[in-house]
C-alpha positions in Angstrom: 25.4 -13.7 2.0 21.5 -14.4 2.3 20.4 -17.8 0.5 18.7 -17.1 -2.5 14.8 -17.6 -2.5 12.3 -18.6 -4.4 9.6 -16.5 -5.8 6.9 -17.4 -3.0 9.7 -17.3 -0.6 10.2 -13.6 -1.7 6.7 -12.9 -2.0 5.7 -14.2 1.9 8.9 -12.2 3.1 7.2 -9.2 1.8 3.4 -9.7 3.1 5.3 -10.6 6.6 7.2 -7.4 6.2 5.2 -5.0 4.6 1.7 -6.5 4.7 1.3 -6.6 1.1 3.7 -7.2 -1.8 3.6 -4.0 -3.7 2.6 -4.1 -7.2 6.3 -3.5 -9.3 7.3 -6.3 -7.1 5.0 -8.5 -8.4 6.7 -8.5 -11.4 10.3 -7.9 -10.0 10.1 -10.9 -8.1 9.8 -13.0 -10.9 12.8 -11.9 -12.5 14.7 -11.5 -9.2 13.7 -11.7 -5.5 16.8 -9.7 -4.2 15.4 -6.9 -4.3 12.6 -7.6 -3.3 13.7 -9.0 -0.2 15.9 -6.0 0.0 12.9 -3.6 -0.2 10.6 -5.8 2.0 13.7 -5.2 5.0 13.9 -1.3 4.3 10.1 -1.1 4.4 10.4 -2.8 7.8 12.4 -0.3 8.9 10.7 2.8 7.9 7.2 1.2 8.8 7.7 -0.8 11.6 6.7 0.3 14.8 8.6 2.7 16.7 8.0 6.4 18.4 4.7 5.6 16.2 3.1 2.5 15.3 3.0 0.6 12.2 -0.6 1.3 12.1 -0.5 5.1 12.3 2.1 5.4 10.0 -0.1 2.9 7.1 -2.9 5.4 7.8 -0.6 8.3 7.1 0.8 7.2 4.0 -2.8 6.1 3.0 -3.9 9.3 3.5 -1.2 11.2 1.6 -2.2 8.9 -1.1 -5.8 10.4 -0.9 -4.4 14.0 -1.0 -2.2 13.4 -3.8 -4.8 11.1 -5.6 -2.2 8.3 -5.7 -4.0 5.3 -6.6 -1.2 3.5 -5.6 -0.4 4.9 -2.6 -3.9 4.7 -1.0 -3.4 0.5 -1.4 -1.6 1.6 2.1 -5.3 0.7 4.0 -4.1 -3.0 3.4 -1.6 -3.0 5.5 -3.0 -0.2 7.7 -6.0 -2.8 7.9 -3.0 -5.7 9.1 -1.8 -3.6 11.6 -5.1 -3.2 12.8 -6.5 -0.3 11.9 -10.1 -0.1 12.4 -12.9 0.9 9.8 -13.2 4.4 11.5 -10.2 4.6 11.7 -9.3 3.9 7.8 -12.4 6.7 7.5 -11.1 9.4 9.2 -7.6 9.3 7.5 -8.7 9.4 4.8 -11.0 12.4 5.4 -7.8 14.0 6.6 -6.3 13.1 3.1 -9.6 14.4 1.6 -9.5 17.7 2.9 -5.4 17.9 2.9 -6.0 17.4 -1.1 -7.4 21.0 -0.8 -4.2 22.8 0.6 -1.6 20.8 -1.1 -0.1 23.8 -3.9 -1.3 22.3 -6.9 -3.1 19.9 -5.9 -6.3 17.7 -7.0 -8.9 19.7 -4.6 -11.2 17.9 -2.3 -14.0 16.8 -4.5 -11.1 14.8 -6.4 -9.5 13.4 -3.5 -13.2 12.6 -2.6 -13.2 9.9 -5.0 -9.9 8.4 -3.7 -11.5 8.7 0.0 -13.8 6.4 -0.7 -12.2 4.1 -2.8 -9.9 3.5 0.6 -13.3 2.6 2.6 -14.1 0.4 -0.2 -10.8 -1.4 -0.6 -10.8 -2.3 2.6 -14.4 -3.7 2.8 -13.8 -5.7 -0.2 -10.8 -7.2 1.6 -12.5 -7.7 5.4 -14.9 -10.2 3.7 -12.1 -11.8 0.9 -13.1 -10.6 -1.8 -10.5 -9.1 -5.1 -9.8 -5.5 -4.2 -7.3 -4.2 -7.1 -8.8 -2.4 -8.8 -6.0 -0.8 -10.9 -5.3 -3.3 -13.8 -2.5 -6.2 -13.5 0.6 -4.9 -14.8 1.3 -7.4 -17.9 5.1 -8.5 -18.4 6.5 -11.1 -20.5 10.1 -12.2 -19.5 10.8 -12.9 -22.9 11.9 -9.1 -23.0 13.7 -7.0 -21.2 
């Protein structure tokens, strides 16, 4: 059985393996790091590199994010970024997500996905020079309830 870690423990282990520690487990992790920990390993073994690199397959996720206008999912150019994606790069996938958003049944359309296109470009400038780039609201939590 794995030794039991701390929340910052739980929360390196997942920037180490995922590049970034996804939002839910934010608050997860303060409750209980096994799953996250748990996650962070499965993530590394969908994302890691393989046939494709970790990079390409950030950029792909990021840009199903764009088509789908998933602010959640376009948070992908982090670690698409750590993998070493460049700024072109982070660009042009999401122009692919951008223009996929106008063939997906259903979906949001391209001058929607537009908006999410951009907001990848502009996530990932934000973080190149340090600065905050959430830009969804902190989830609040209070462990009092459950």
């Amino acid at each position: 059985m794995a030794e039991k870690m701390t929340v910052e423990q739980v929360n390196a282990y997942m920037k180490e393996k995922c590049g970034f520690v996804p939002r839910m487990f934010q608050i997860i992790n303060t409750v209980t790091p096994d799953p996250g920990r748990t996650f962070a390993d499965f993530y590394e073994s969908i994302f890691g590199d393989g046939a494709i690199s970790r990079k390409n397959k950030e950029l792909m996720f990021m840009s199903g994010g764009v088509a789908y206008c998933s602010p959640r999912c376009i948070i992908h150019a982090i670690p698409a970024v750590n993998a070493g994606a460049s700024d072109g790069e982070i660009f042009e996938a999401a122009a692919v997500g951008m223009i996929l958003a106008g063939f997906v049944p259903g979906g949001p359309g391209i001058p929607y996905a537009f908006e999410y296109a951009l907001k990848c470009v502009d996530m990932v400038a934000k973080y190149r020079k340090g600065e905050s780039w959430e830009y969804l609201p902190a989830p609040k939590f209070d462990h009092g309830v459950y």
